[in-house]
C-alpha positions as a Markdown table, in Angstrom:
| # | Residue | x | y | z |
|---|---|---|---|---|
| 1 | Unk | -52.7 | -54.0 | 39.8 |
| 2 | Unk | -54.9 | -51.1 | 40.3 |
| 3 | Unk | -53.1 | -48.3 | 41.6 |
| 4 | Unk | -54.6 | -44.9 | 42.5 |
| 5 | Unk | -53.8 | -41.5 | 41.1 |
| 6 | Unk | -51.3 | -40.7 | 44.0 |
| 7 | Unk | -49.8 | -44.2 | 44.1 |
| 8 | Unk | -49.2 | -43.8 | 40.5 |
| 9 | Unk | -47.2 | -40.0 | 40.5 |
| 10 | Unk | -45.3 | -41.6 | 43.1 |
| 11 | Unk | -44.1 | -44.6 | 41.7 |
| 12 | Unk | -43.4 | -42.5 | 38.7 |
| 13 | Unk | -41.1 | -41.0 | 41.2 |
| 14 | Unk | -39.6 | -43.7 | 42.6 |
| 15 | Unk | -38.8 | -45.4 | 39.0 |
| 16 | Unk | -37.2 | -41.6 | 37.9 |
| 17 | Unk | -35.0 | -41.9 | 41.2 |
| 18 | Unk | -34.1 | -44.5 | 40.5 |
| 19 | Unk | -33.3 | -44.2 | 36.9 |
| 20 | Unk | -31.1 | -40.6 | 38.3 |
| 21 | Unk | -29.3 | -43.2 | 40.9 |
| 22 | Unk | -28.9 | -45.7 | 38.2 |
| 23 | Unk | -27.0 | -43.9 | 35.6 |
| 24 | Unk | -25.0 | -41.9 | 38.8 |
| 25 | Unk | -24.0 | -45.4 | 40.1 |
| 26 | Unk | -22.9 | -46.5 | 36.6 |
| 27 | Unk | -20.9 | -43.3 | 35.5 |
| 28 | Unk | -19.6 | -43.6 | 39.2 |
| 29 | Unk | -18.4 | -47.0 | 38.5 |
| 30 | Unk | -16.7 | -46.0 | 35.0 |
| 31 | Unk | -14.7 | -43.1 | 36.8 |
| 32 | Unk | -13.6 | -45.6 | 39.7 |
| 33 | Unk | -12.5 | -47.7 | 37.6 |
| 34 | Unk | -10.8 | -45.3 | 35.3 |
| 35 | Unk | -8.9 | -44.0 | 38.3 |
| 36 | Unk | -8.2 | -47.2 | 39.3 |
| 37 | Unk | -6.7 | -48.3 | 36.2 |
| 38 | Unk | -4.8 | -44.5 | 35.8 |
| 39 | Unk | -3.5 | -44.7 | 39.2 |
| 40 | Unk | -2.1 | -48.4 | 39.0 |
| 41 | Unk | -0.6 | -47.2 | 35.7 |
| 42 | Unk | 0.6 | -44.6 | 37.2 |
| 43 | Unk | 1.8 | -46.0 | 40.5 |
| 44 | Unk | 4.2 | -48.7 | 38.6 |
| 45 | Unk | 5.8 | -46.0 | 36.3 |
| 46 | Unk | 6.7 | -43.7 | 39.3 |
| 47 | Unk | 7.9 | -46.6 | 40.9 |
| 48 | Unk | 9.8 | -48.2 | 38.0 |
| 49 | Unk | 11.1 | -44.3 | 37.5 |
| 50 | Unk | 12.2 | -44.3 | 41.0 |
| 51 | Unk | 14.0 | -47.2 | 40.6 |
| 52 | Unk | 15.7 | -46.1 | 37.9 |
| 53 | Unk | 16.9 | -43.0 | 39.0 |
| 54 | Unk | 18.2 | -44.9 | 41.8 |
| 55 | Unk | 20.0 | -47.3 | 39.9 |
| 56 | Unk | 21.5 | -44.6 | 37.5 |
| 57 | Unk | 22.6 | -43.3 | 40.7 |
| 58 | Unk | 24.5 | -46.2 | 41.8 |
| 59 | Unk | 25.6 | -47.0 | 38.9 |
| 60 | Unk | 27.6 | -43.6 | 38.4 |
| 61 | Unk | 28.6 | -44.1 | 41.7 |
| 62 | Unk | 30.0 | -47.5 | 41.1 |
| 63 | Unk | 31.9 | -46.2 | 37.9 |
| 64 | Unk | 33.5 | -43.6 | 40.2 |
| 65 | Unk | 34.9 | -46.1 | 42.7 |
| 66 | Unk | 35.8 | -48.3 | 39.9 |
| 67 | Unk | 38.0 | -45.4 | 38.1 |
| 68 | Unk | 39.7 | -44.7 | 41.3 |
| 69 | Unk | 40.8 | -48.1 | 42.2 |
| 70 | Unk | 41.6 | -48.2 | 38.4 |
| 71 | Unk | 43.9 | -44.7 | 38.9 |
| 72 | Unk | 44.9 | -45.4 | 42.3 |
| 73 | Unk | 46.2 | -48.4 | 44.7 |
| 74 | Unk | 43.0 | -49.8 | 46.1 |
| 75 | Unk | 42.3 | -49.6 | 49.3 |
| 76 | Unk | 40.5 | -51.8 | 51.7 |
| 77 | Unk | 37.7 | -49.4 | 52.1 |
| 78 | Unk | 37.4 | -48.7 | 48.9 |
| 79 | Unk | 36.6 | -52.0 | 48.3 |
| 80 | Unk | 34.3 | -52.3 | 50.7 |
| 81 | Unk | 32.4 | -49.9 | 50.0 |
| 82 | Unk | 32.2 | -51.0 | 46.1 |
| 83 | Unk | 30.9 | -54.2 | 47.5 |
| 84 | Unk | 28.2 | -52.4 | 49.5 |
| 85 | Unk | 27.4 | -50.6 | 46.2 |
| 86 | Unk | 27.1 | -53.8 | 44.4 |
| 87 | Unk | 24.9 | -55.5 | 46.9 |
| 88 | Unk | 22.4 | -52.0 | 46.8 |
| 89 | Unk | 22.0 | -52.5 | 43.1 |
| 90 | Unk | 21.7 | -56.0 | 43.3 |
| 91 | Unk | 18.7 | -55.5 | 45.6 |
| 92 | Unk | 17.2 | -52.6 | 43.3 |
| 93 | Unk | 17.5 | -54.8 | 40.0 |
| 94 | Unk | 15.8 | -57.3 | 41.5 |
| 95 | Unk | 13.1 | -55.0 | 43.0 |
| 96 | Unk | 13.3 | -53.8 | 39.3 |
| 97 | Unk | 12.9 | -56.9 | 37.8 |
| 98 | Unk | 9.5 | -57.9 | 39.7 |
| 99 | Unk | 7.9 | -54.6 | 38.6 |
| 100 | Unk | 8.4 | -56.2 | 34.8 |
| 101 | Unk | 6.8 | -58.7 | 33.1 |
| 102 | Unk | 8.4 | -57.4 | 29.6 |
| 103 | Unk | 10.9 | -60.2 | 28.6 |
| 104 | Unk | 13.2 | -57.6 | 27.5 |
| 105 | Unk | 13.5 | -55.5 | 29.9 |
| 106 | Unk | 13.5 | -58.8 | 32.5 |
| 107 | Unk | 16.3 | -60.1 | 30.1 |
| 108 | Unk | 18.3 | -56.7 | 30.5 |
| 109 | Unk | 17.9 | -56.7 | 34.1 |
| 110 | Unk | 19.2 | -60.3 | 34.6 |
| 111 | Unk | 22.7 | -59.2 | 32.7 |
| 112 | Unk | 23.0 | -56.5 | 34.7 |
| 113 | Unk | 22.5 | -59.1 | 38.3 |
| 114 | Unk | 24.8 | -61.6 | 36.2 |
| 115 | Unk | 27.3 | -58.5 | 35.7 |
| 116 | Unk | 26.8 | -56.7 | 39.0 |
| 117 | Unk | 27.1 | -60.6 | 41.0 |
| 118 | Unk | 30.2 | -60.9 | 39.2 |
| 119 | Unk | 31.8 | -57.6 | 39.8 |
| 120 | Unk | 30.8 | -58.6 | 43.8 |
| 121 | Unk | 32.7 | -61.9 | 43.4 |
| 122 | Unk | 35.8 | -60.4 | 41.6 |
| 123 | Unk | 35.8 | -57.7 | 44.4 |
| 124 | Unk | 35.7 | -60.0 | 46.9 |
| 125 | Unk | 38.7 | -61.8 | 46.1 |
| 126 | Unk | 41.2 | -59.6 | 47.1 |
| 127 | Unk | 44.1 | -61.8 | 46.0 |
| 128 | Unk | 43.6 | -60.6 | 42.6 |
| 129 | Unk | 44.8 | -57.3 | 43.4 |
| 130 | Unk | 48.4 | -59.1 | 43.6 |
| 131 | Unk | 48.0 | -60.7 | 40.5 |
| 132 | Unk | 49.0 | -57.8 | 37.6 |
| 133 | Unk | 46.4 | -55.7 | 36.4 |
| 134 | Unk | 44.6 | -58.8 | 35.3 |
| 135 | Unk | 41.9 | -58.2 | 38.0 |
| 136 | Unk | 41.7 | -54.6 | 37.5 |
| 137 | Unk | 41.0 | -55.6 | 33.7 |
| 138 | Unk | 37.8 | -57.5 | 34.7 |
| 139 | Unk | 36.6 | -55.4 | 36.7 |
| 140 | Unk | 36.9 | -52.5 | 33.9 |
| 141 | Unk | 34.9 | -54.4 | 31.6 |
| 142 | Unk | 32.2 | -55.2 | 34.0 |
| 143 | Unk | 31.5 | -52.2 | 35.2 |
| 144 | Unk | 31.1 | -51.1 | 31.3 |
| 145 | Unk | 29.3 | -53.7 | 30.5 |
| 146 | Unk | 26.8 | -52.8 | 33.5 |
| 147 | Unk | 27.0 | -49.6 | 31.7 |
| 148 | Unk | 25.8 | -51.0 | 28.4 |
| 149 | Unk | 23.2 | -52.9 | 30.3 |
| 150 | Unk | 21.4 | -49.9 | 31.9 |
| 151 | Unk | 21.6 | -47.9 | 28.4 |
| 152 | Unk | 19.7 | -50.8 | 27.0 |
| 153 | Unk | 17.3 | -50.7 | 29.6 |
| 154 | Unk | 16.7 | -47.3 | 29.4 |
| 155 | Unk | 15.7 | -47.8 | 25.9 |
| 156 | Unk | 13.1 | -50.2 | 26.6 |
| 157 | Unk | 12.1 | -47.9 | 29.5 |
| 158 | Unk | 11.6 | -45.1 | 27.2 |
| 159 | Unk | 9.7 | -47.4 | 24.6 |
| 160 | Unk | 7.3 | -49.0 | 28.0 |
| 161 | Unk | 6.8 | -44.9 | 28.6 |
| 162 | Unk | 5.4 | -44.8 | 24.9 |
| 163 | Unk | 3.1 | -47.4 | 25.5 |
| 164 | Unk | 2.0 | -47.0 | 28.8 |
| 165 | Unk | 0.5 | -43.4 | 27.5 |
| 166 | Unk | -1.1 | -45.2 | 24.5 |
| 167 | Unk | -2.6 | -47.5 | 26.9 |
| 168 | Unk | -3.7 | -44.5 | 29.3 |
| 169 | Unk | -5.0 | -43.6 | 26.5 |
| 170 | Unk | -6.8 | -46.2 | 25.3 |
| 171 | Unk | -8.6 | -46.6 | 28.6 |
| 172 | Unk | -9.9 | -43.4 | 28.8 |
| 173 | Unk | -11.4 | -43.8 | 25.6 |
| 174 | Unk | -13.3 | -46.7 | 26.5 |
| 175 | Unk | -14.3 | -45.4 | 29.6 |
| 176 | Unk | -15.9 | -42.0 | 27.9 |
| 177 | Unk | -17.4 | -44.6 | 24.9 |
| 178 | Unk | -19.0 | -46.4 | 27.5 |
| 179 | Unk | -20.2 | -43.7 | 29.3 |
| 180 | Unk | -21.3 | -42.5 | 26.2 |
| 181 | Unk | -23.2 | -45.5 | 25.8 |
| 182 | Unk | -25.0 | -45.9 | 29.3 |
| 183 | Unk | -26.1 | -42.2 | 29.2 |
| 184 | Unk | -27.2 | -42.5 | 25.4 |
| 185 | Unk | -29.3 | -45.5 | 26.6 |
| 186 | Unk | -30.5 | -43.9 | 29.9 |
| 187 | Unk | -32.0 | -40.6 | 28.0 |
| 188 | Unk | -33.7 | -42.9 | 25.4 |
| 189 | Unk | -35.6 | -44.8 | 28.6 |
| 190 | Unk | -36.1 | -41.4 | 30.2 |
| 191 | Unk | -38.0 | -40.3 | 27.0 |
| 192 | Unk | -39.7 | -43.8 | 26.7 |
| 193 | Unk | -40.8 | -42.8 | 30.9 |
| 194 | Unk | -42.1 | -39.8 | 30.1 |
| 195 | Unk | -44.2 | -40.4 | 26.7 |
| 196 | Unk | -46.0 | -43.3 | 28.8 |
| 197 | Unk | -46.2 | -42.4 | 32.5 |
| 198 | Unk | -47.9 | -39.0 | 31.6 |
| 199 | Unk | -50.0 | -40.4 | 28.7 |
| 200 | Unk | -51.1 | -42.9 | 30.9 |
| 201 | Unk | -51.9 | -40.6 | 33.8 |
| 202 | Unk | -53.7 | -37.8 | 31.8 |
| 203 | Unk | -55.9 | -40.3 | 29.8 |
| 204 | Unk | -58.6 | -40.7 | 32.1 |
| 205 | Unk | -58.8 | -37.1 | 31.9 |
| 206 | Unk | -58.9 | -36.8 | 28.3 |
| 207 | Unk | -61.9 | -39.0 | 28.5 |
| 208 | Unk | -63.7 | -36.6 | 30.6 |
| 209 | Unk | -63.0 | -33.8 | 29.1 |
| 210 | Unk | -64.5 | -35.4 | 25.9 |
| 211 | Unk | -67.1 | -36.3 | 27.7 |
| 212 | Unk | -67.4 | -32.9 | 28.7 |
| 213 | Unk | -67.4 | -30.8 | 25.4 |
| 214 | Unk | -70.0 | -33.6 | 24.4 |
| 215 | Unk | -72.0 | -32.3 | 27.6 |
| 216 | Unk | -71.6 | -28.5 | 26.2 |
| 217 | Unk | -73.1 | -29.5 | 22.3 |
| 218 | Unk | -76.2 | -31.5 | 24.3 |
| 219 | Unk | -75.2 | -34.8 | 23.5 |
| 220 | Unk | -76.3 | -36.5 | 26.5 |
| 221 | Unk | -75.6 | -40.1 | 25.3 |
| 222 | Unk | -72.4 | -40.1 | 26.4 |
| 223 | Unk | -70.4 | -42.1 | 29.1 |
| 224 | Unk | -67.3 | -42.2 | 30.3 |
| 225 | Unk | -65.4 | -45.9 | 30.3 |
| 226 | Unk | -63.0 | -46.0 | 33.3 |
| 227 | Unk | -62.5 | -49.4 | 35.2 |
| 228 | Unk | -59.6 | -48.2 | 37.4 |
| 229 | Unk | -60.5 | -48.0 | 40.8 |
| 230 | Unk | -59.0 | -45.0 | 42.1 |
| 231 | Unk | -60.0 | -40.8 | 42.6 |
| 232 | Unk | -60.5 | -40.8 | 38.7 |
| 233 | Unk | -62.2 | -43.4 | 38.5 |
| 234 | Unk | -64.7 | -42.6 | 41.6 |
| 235 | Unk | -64.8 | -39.0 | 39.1 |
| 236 | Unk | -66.3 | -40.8 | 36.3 |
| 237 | Unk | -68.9 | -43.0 | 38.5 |
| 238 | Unk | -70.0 | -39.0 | 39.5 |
| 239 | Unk | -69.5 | -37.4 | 36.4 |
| 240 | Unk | -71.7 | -40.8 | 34.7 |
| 241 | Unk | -74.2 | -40.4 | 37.4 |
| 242 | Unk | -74.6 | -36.4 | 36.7 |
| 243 | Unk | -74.8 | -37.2 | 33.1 |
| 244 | Unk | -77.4 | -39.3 | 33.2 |
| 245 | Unk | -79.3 | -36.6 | 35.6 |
| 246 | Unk | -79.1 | -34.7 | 32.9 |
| 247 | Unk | -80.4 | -37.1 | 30.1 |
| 248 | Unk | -83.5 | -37.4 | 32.8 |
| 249 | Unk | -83.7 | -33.7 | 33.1 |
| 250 | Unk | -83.7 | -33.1 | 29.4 |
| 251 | Unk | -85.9 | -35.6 | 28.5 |
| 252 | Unk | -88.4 | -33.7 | 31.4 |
| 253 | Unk | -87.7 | -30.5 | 29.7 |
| 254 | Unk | -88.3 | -32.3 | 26.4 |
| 255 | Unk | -91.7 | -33.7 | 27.7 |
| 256 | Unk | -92.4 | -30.2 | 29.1 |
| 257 | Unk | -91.9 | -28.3 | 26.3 |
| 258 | Unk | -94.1 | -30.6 | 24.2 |
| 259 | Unk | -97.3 | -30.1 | 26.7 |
| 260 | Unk | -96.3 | -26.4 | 26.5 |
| 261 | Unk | -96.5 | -26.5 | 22.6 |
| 262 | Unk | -99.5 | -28.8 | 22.6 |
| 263 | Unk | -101.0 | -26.4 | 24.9 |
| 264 | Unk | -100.6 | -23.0 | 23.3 |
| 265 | Unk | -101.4 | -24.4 | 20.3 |
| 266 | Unk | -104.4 | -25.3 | 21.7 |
| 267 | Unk | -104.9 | -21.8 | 23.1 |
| 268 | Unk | -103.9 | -20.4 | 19.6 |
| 269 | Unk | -106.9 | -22.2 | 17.7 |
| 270 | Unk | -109.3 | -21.0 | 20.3 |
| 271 | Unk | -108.6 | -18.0 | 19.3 |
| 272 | Unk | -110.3 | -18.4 | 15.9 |
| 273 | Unk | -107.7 | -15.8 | 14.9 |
| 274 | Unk | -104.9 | -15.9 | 12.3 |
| 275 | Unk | -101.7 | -16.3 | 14.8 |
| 276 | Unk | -98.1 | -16.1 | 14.0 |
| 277 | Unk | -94.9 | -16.5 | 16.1 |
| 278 | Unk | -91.7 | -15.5 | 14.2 |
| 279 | Unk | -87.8 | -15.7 | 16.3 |
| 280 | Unk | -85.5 | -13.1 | 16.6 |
| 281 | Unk | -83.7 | -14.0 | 13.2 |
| 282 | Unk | -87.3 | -13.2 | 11.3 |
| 283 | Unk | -87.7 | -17.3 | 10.4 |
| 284 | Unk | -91.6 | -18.6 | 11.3 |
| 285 | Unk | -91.7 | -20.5 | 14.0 |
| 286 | Unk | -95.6 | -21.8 | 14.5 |
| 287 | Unk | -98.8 | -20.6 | 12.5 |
| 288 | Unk | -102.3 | -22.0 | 14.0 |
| 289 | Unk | -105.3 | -23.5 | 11.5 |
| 290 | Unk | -106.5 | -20.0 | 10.9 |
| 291 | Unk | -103.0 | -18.7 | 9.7 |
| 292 | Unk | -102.6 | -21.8 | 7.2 |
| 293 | Unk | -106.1 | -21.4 | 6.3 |
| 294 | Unk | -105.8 | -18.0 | 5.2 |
| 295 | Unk | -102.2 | -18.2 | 3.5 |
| 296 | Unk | -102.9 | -21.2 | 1.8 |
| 297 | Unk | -99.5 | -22.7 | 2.7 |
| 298 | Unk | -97.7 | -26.4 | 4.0 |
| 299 | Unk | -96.3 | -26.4 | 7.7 |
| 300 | Unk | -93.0 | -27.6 | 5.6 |
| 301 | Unk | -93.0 | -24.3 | 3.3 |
| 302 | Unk | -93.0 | -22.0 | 6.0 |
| 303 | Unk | -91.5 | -23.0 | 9.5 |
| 304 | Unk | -88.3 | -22.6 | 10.3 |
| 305 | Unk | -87.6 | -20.7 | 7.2 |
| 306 | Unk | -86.7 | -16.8 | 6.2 |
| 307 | Unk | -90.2 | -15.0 | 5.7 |
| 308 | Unk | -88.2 | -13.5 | 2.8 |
| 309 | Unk | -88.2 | -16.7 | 1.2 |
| 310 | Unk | -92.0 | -17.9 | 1.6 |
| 311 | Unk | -94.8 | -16.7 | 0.2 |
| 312 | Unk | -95.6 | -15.0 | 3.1 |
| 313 | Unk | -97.8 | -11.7 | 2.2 |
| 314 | Unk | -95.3 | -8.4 | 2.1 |
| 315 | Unk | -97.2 | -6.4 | 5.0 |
| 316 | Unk | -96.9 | -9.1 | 7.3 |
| 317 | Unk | -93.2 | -9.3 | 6.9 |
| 318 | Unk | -92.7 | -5.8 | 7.0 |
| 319 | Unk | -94.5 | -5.6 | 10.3 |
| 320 | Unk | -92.5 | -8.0 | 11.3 |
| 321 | Unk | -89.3 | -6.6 | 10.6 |
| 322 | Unk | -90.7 | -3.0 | 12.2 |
| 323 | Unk | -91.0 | -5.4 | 15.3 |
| 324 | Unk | -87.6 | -7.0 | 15.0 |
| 325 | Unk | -86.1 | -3.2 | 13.9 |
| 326 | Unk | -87.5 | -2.0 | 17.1 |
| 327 | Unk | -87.7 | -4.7 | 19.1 |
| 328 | Unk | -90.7 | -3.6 | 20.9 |
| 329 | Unk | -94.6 | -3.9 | 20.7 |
| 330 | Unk | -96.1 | -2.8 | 17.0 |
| 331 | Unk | -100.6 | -1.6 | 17.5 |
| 332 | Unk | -102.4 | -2.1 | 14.9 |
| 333 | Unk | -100.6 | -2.6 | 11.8 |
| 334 | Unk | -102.9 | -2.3 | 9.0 |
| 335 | Unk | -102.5 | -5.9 | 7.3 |
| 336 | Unk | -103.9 | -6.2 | 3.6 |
| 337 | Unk | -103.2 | -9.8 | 1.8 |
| 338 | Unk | -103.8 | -9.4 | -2.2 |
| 339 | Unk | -104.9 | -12.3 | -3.9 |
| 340 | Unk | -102.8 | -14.9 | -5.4 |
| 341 | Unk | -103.4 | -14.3 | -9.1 |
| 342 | Unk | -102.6 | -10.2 | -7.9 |
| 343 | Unk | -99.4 | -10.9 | -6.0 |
| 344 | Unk | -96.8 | -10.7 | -9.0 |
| 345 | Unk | -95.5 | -7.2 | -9.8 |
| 346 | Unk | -97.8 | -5.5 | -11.5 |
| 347 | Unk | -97.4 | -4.9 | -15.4 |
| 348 | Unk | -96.4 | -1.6 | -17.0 |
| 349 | Unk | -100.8 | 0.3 | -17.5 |
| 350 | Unk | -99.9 | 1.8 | -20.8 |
| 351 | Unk | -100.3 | -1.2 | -23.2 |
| 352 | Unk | -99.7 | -0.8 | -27.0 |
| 353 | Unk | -102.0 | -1.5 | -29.3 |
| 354 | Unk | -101.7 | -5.0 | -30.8 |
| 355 | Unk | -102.5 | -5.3 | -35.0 |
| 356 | Unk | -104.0 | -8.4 | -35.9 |
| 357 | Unk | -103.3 | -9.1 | -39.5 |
| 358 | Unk | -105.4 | -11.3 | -41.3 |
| 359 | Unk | -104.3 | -12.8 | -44.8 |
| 360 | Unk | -107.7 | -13.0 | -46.6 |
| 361 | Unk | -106.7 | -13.7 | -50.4 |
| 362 | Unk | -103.4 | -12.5 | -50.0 |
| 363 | Unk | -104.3 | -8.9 | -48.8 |
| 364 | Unk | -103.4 | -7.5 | -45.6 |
| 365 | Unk | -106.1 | -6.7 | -43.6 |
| 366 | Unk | -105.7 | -4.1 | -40.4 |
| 367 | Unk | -107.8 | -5.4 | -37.6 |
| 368 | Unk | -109.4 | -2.3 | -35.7 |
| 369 | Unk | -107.4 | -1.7 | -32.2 |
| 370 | Unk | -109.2 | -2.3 | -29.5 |
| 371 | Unk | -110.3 | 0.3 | -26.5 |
| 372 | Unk | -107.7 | 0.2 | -23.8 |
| 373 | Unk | -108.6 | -1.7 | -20.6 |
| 374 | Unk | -109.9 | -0.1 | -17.6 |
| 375 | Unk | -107.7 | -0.4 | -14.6 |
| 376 | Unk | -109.2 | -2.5 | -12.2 |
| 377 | Unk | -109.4 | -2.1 | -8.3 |
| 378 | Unk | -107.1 | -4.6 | -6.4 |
| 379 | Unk | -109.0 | -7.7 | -4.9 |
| 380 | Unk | -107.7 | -8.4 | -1.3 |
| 381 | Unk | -108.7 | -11.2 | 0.6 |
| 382 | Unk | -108.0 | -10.3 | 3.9 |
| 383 | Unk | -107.8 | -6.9 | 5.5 |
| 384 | Unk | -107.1 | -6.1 | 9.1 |
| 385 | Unk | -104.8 | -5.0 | 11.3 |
| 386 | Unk | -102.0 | -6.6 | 13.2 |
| 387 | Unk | -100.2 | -6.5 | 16.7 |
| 388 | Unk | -96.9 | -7.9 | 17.5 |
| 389 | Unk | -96.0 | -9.0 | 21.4 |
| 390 | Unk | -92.2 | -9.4 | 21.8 |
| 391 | Unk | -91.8 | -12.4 | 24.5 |
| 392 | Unk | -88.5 | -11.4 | 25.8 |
| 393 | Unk | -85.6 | -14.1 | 26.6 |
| 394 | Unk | -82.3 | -14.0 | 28.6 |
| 395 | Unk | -80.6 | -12.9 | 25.5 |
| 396 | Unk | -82.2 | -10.8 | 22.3 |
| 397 | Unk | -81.7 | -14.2 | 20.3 |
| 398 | Unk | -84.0 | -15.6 | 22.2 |
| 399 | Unk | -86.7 | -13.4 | 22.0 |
| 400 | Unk | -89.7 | -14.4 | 20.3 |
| 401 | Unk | -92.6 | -11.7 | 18.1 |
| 402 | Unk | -96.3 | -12.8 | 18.4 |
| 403 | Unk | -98.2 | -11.9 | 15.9 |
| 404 | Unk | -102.6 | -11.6 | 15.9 |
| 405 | Unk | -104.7 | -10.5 | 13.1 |
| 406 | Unk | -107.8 | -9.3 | 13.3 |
| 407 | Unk | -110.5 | -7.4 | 10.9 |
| 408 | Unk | -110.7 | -4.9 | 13.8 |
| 409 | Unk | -108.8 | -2.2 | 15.4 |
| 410 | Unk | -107.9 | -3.8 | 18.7 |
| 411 | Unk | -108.4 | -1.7 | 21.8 |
């Protein structure tokens, strides 16, 4: 699926969001549930604690009407109202006793009903009041056994306490592991989005702007390889098409420059002058028939090398330099080109006299020294003068020295 440059920025968008509302929804999930689980937790113990309290209530309250009808003559009312205390705890253990799915605690509960229902039924009976203290007996041990009962239960209570903070615990640990986990993987597929969305968006451009520093060293056999069609892609159709303008207009230049060159080279050797045309870093750059004719020189030993390093006659390189120094027109020059055999340094003109010794029948024999040579006159081959036309460029590096000799002062 092609997608353009915006459509692609904005799905990168969208598949962030979403990510964002992802790992919000998920970590939103973990606390609900947390809270959840904290809050049920929570709910039961309160409630179970309630309860308790409650029942420790009723259960002091039933030892104090038990002591008094254990002191004192019972009453009727007093009686009554035990029974009304009775059938309140009975109704709280067995509230209590739903809330628990411990079978200890549920087995310490239904002593205490069996204990409390029996208290109820011995209370109830109020011929056993007549009978002794037998009935009074009975209803001293139940109550203490209901007593013993709800110490017991307290124990376990304390020891369901203990574990329902381990558990608390424990599920708050698993909630911040998974957490842990979901965010752990949702940063890893964050940094997987961005290495590849960007690198996918900013490779077209890549592309052109190697295309472009190609461009800028005037390597016009370049081309840029996009098959997306979107705005980038529509780019590199324009950018290809300008390139290959280019490659036309270079190959133009190319052609031009050649019919230039073919042309004042043309004009050069019409001349029927010795003409030289040296750049701005002092390296030849074209010499016509005459100029190869009278230096005795290959194309390939002078052009586009330092004049220093040819065998390029000392006055012309020193008028050249005086040109490049000055960067301006040098008149008449005064040229003089020694011949070849004269163009190494000259030797010392004081020369000692050599002995030749001759062994003739073991004697040594002094051969007369000979008359010290006459100096002789340089022999030039050419002599002339020389004038120097700078062809100014945009830059000084691209200025170029003309050079034309001539036997004869030009005017």
């Amino acid at each position: 699926m092609n997608l353009s440059l915006r459509g692609r920025v904005t799905w990168s968008f969208i598949i962030a969001n979403l990510v964002v509302l992802s790992l919000t929804f998920i970590v939103f999930h973990y606390l609900n549930n947390l809270n959840k689980d904290i809050e049920s937790i929570t709910v039961k113990s309160n409630r179970v604690a309630l309860l308790t309290d409650e029942i420790r209530i009723s259960a002091v309250s039933l030892l104090k009407y038990q002591r008094r009808i254990l002191t004192n003559k019972p009453t009727p009312q007093q009686v009554d109202k035990i029974i009304n205390l009775c059938e309140g705890f009975t109704s709280q253990l067995h509230t209590l006793d739903s809330l628990y799915k411990n079978p200890d605690a549920k087995k310490v509960v239904g002593q205490m009903l069996s204990y409390v229902d029996s208290l109820k039924l011995v209370l109830s009976k109020g011929a056993l009041f007549n009978r002794g203290g037998m009935g009074m007996t009975t209803i001293g041990e139940l109550s203490d056994k209901i007593l013993d009962s709800f110490s017991e239960f307290q124990d376990i209570q304390y020891f369901e306490t203990v574990e329902r903070d381990k558990k608390i615990k424990k599920i708050i640990s698993e909630t911040k592991r998974h957490m842990m986990i979901v965010l752990i993987i949702g940063f890893l597929f964050t940094i997987i989005l961005a290495l590849v969305i960007p690198g996918k968006i900013a490779l077209p451009f890549k592309k052109i702007k190697d295309a472009i520093r190609e461009l800028q060293d005037c390597n016009f056999d370049v081309s840029i390889y996009y098959s997306q069609d979107d705005e980038i892609g529509e780019i590199a159709r324009e950018m290809n098409k300008m390139i290959h303008s280019f490659k036309v207009f270079e190959e133009l230049r190319a052609d031009r420059i050649s019919v230039e060159n073919r042309k004042f080279d043309a004009l050069a050797n019409l001349v029927r002058r010795p003409v030289l045309v040296a750049n701005a870093n002092g390296a030849l750059i074209y010499l016509n028939n005459q100029s190869y004719s009278l230096l005795q020189v290959q194309s390939e030993d002078v052009i586009g090398k330092e004049m220093a390093e040819t065998v390029v006659p000392m006055s012309i390189i020193d008028t050249f330099e005086l040109a490049l120094k000055r960067r301006s027109k040098i008149e008449n020059n005064e040229i003089k080109i020694h011949a070849k055999h004269q163009e190494e340094d000259e030797k010392p003109d004081a020369k000692e006299s050599e002995k030749e010794i001759n062994l003739v029948e073991g004697e040594v024999i002094e051969a007369p020294t000979g008359e010290e040579e006459e100096e002789k006159e340089p022999e030039y081959i050419y002599v002339g003068y020389a004038n120097v036309i700078p062809i100014r460029g945009k830059e000084s590096s691209l200025d170029y020295y003309l050079m034309v000799l001539s036997k004869e002062v030009f005017t």
